[in-house]
N, C-alpha and C positions, 0 to 999 in steps of 0.2 A: 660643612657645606662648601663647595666650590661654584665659583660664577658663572662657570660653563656648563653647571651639571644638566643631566637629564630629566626632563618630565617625566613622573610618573611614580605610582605611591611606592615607598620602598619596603617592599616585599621580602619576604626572606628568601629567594631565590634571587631578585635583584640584588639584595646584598652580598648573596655569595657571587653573582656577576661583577660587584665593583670590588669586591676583593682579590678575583681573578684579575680584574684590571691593574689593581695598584702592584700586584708584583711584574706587569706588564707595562711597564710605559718607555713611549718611544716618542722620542722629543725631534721637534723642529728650531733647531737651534739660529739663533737671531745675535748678531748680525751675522755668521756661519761658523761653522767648525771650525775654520780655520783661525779667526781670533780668537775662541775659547780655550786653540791648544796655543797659540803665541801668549799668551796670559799664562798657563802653565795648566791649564783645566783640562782633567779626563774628563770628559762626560761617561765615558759608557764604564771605567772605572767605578763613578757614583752609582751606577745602575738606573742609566739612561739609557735606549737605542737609538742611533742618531738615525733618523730619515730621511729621505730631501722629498718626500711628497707631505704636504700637511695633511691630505684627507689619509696618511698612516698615520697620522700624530696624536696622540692625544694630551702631549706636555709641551705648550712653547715656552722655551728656555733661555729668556734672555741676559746676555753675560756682558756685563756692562752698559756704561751711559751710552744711549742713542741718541744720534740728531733726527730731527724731526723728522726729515724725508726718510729714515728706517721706518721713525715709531709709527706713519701713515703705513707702508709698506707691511711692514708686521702685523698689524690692524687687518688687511686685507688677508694675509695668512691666518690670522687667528679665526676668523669668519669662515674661513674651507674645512676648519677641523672638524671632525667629529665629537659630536657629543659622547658621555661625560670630557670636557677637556680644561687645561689649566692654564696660570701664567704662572712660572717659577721664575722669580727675578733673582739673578745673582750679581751682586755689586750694584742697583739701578734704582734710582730714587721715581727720576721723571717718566711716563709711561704712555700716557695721551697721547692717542686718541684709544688705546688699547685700557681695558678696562685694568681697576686695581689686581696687585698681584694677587695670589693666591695664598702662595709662601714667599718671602724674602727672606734674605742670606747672606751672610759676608760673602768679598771676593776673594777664595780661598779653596781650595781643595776638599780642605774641610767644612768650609760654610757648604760648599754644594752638597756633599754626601750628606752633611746635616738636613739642609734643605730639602733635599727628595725624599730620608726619612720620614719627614712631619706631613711632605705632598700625598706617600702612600697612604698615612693614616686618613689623610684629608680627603683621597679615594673612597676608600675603604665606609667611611660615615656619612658622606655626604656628594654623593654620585648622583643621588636621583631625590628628585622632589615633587611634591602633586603639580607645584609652580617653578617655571622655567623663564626665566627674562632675556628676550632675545640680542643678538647683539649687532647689530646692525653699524657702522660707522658711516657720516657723510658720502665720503668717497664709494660707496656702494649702490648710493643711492641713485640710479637711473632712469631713463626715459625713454620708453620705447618710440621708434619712429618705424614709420616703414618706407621701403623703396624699392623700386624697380630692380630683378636682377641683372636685365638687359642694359639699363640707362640711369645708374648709381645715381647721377646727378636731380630725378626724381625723387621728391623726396616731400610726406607729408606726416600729418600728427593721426589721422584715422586708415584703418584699413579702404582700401578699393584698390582699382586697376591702372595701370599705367596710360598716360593722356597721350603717349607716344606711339603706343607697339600696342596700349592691350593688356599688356601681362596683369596676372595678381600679385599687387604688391608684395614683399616677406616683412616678417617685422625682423629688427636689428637694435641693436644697446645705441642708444644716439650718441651722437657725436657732438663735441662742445669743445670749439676752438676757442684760446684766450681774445677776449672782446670780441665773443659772440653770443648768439644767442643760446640756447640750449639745443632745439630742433629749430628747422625750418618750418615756418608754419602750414607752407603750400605751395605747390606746384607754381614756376613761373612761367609764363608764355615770353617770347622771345623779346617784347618789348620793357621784360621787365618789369610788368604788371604783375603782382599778386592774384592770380585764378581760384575760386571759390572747388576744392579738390575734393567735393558733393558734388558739383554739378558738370564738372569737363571729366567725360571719360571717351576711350573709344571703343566699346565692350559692350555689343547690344545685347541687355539680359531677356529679351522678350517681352513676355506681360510687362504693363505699367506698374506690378507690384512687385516688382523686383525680384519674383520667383524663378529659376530658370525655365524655359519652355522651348519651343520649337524652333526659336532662330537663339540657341547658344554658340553660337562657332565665329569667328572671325572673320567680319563682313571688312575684304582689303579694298571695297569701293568704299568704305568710308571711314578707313585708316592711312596714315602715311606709311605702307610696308617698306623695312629697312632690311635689304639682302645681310648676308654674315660676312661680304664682304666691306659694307657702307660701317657695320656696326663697330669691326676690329678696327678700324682701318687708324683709327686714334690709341691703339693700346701699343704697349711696349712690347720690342720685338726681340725674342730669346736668339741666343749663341746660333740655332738652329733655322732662325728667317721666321718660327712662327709666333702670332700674335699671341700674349696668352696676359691672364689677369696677374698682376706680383699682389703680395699679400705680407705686408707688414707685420711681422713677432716678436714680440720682445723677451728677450730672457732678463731675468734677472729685477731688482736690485741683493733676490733673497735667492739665488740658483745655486745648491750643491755643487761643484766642480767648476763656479769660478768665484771671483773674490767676494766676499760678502759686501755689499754697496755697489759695486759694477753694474752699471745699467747697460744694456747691449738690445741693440734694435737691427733687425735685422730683415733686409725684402728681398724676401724668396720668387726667386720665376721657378715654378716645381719644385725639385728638391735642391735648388742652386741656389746661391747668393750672389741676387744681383745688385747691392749694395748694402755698406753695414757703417753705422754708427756707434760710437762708445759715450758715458757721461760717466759723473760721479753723482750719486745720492744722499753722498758723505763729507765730503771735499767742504772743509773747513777753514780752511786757511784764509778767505776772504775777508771771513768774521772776525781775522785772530788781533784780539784785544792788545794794546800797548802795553807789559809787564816793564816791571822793574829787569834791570841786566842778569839779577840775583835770580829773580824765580822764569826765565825765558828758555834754562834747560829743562825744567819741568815742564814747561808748558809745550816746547816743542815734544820731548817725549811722547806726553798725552797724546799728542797730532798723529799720533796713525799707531796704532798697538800692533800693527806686523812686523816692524824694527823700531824698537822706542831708545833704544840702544844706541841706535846707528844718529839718531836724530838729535837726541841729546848730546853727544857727543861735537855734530854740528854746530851747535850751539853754543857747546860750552868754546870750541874753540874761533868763533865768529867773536863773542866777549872777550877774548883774552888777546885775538888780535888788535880788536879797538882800545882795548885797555894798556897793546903796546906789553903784555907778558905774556908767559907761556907756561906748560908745563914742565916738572922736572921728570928726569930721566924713567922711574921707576913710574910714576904718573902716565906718562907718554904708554910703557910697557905693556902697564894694564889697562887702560884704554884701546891697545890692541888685543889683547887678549878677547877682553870683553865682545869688541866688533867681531871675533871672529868667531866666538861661540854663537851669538846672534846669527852671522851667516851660515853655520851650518844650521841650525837649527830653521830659519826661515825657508833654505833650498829644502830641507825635507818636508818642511809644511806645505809650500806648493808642488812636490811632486804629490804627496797623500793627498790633495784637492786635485790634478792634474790624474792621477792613476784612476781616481774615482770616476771621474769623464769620462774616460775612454775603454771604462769597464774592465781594469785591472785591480779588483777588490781585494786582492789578496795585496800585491804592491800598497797598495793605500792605506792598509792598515798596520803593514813594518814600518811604514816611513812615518805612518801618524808615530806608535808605540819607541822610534827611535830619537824623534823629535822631541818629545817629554824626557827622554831619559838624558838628553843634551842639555836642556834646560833644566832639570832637578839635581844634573850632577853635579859635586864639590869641585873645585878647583883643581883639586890633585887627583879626581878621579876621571877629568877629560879625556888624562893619556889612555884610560884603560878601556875605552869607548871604542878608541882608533881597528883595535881587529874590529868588532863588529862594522865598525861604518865601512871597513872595506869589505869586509863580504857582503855585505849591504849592496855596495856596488858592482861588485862581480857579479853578482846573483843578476841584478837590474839590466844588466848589459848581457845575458842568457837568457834574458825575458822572450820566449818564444812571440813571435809575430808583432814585437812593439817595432822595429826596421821596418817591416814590411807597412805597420799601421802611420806610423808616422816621417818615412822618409818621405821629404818634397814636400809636408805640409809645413805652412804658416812662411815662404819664403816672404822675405823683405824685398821690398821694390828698391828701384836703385836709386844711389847717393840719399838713404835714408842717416837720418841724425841721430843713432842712438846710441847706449854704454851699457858696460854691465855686461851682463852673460849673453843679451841679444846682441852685444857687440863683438864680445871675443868667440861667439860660436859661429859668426861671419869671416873669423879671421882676421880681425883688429886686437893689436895689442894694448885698448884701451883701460886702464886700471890705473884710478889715483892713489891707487898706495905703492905704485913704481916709488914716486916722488916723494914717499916718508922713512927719515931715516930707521925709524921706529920697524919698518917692514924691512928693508934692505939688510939693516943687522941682524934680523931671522933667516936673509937668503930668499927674500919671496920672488918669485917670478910667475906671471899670470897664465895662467890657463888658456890659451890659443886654439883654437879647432878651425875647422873648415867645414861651411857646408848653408850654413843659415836658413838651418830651417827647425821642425819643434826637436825631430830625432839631433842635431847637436846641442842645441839648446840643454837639452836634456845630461846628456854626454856631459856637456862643461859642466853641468850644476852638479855631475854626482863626483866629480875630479875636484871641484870645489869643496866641497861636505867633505873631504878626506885633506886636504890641503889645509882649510882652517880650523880642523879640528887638531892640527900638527901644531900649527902659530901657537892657538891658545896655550896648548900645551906648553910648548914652549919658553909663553909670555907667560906665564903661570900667571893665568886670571885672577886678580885677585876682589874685579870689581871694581865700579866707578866711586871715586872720591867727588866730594863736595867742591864746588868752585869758592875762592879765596873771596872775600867780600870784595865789590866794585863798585858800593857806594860813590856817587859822587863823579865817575869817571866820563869823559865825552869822547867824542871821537868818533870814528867810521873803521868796522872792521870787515872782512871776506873771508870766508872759511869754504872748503870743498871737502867731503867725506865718500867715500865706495862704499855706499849702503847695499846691501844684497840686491838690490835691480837696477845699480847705478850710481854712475857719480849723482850727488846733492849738492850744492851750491846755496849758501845764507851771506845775504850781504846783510849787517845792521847798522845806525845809526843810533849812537848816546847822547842822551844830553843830562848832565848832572844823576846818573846811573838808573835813567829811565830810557827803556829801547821806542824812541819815535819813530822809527821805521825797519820795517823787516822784510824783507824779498828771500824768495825760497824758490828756487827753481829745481824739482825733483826730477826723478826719471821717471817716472811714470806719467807726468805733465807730457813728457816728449812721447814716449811712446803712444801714451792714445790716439795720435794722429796716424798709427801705424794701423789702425785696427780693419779701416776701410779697404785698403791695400792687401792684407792679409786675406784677409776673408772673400773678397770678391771673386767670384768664379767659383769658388769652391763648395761642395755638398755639405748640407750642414752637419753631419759632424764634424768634417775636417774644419771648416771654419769655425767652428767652437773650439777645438783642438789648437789650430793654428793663434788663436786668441791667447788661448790661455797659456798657452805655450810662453808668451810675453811677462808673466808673472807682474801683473799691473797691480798695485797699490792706490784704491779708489781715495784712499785715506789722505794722499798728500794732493791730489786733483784739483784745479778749481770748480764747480756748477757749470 
């Protein structure tokens, strides 16, 4: 039996219904696709369909520890799905406000395929039951209010008509500002009195029993009548001069085709963006605990599963500056190597989320299926990767109609502060591994383009994915070594890394080989200030495009 299953007695043709299900299940994956394939996870290799609607879902699939603002998030997904439906956890202990799993599983290739094994069976026996317990979480739980559609700021807890104009209220999901109330209890009169919103209307219903009868129509000798131009005359006025209602939408923290945790709010005048906001629902690093010197590359690791690579590495060498050592030559080598498997592998992850966006399905699922094959391959088997990933890129840049889709979207406003691919597809030769010998002795030189907008963005990121798939080679990956013990050590160190969407910055503080202070300035801290610039003016797909086009990391964020 599973916790989502279906009411009702199980029948022998319902049973052959949940058996048709279980060789059918198509998963809502948490926190998205795209950490489950930087972990190293096929979903749909296990025999999952990945969806980005939950009312297609009948499996949410969560791959790894969540912070709290997912597991609310996911909660709210799991309540859209359709019954019979599951929670298959892989790698995840903590799960609340989301009911217990279903199945759990190592985090592993093998755990998953294991895991959805046991889910079918779990189908299969226990889909449907005479008793269903529903699953409702806090955050669902609402309050109707209703209000005027003419004069929003009306606003009461029972249906009637507007004390302004007349209208009949609609009802609406209330609204609850922090240190507020839940609704409004009543209509106020201008001096800020509370009015009894039974007894002020201006909407003669006739008879005294409230039936309608001969006088229903709108007596304006004993209303205040407001022309259409009194009414607009306070609303926001589109590109165009006309007055029109904006309507605030949020995508995200759980939206298919952009980063799992991105929260993006966006106020539409029509189909435009007339203003946009970015947050993280993930963004951990305020909370991050004082470790010892010894476990603070792990820990940074943890801090964002889109480059754990790249972070660790920050890390490790932020310690070893305070510590006043460094690494030896061959150490140095494969620490590049490493970084640069990581960056191909992460530019093909955000193109497979970035293709899916813009409804090139077929792109998004070479670039998922090349992205696994980067990170499953051996060391010596990098070099043999390099024809694919070029024709990889050939093929991408013949992509019929992706110029025409995305030339001139997501341009950067001017004297913006950014690195990384949104820097060198501007035409900056900003890249800090100019500055490491470790790069220089492979011959690196960065990838430059012109044009700053998603179409080079794009361009640089698939010149990269062929560029660092040459390094690694090169530096014959052979994986990160352990840091040397640093017990005991004090000091103040600074370290800077080119993580795949920019330079990283880690200043630390030691004292007897515990880190008392840690400052991280990522790139994607910078860029989210880009998100409102990008996206204003523009139709919303381009400004979802234009966004994501930035390949932001909610992971390294602050709240």
């Amino acid at each position: 039996m599973i916790s989502g299953l279906r009411q009702g007695n199980p029948s022998g043709l319902r049973r052959l219904f949940a058996a048709a299900m279980a060789r059918d299940l198509r998963a809502f994956v948490v926190p998205g696709a795209d950490v489950a394939r930087a972990r190293g996870l096929d979903v749909e290799a296990a025999g999952l369909r990945i969806t980005g609607a939950p009312r297609h879902a009948n499996v949410l699939l969560v791959a790894g520890e969540l912070p709290e603002g997912l597991r609310r998030a996911a909660a709210v997904v799991y309540a859209q799905m359709m019954r019979p439906r599951a929670v298959l956890a892989v790698g995840t202990e903590e799960l609340s406000p989301l009911p217990e799993a279903d199945v759990s599983a190592g985090f592993s290739q093998a755990g998953l395929e294991e895991g959805v094994a046991r889910l079918r069976r779990a189908f299969s026996r226990g889909a449907f039951a005479p008793e269903a317990a529903d699953f409702e979480p806090e955050m669902l739980r609402t309050k109707t209010e209703y209000t005027c559609p003419m004069h929003p700021e009306v606003v009461q807890d029972e249906p009637g008509t507007c004390h302004r104009c007349g209208m009949e209220l609609v009802p609406r999901e209330a609204r609850k500002e922090e240190g507020q109330e839940e609704a409004h209890p009543g209509p106020e009169d201008h001096s800020g009195h509370q009015e009894d919103a039974h007894d002020h209307t201006s909407m003669p219903h006739g008879p005294e029993d409230g039936d309608p009868g001969e006088h229903d129509h709108m007596d304006h000798d004993d209303m205040d009548f407001m022309s259409m131009v009194e009414m607009t005359k306070d609303l926001p006025r589109s590109g165009d001069g006309l007055a029109m209602e904006w309507v605030e939408v949020p995508f995200g923290p759980l939206f298919l085709g952009l980063p799992g945790g991105l929260s993006l709010r966006l106020t539409l005048d029509g189909d435009t963006v007339a203003e946009a906001e970015a947050g993280s629902a993930v963004g951990s690093w305020d909370s991050f605990e004082q470790p010892t010197a010894g476990s603070l590359a792990d820990r940074l690791a943890a801090l964002d599963p889109l480059s754990p690579v790249a972070y660790r590495v920050l890390a490790l060498r932020a310690v070893e500056n305070a510590a006043r050592t460094g690494p030896d030559e061959a150490t140095a080598r494969a620490r590049t190597g490493a970084l640069e498997r990581e960056r191909a592998a992460s530019h093909l992850g955000w193109l497979s989320g970035f293709a899916y966006l813009i409804g090139c399905r077929r792109l998004s699922q070479r670039a998922a299926r090349l992205q696994l094959a980067v990170l499953r391959a051996d060391p010596a088997a990098i070099r043999s990767l390099l024809p694919e990933a070029r024709g990889f890129a050939r093929r991408t840049e013949r992509t019929p109609l992706l110029r025409r889709r995305l030339e001139g979207i997501g341009l950067l406003p001017p004297g913006a502060e950014v690195s990384g691919p949104v820097a060198r597809a501007a035409g900056a030769a900003s890249d800090a591994r100019s500055d490491e010998e470790a790069y220089r002795a492979l011959g690196f030189e960065p990838v430059v383009r012109e044009g700053g907008d998603a179409l080079t963005r794009l361009w640089v990121r698939l010149a990269e994915i062929e560029q660092s798939l040459e390094i690694s080679a090169a530096a014959g990956d052979a994986g990160l070594t352990a840091q040397d013990a640093v017990s005991g050590v004090s000091g103040t160190g600074v370290a800077t890394v080119e993580t795949p969407r920019g330079t990283a910055t880690l200043r630390v503080a030691l004292s007897d080989g515990v880190v008392v202070r840690a400052e991280l300035e990522s790139p994607s801290e910078r860029h989210l200030s880009l998100v409102g610039e990008v996206a204003k003016g523009q139709e919303l797909a381009d400004a979802l495009a234009g966004v994501a086009s930035l390949d932001l990391s909610p992971w390294t964020v602050r709240r």
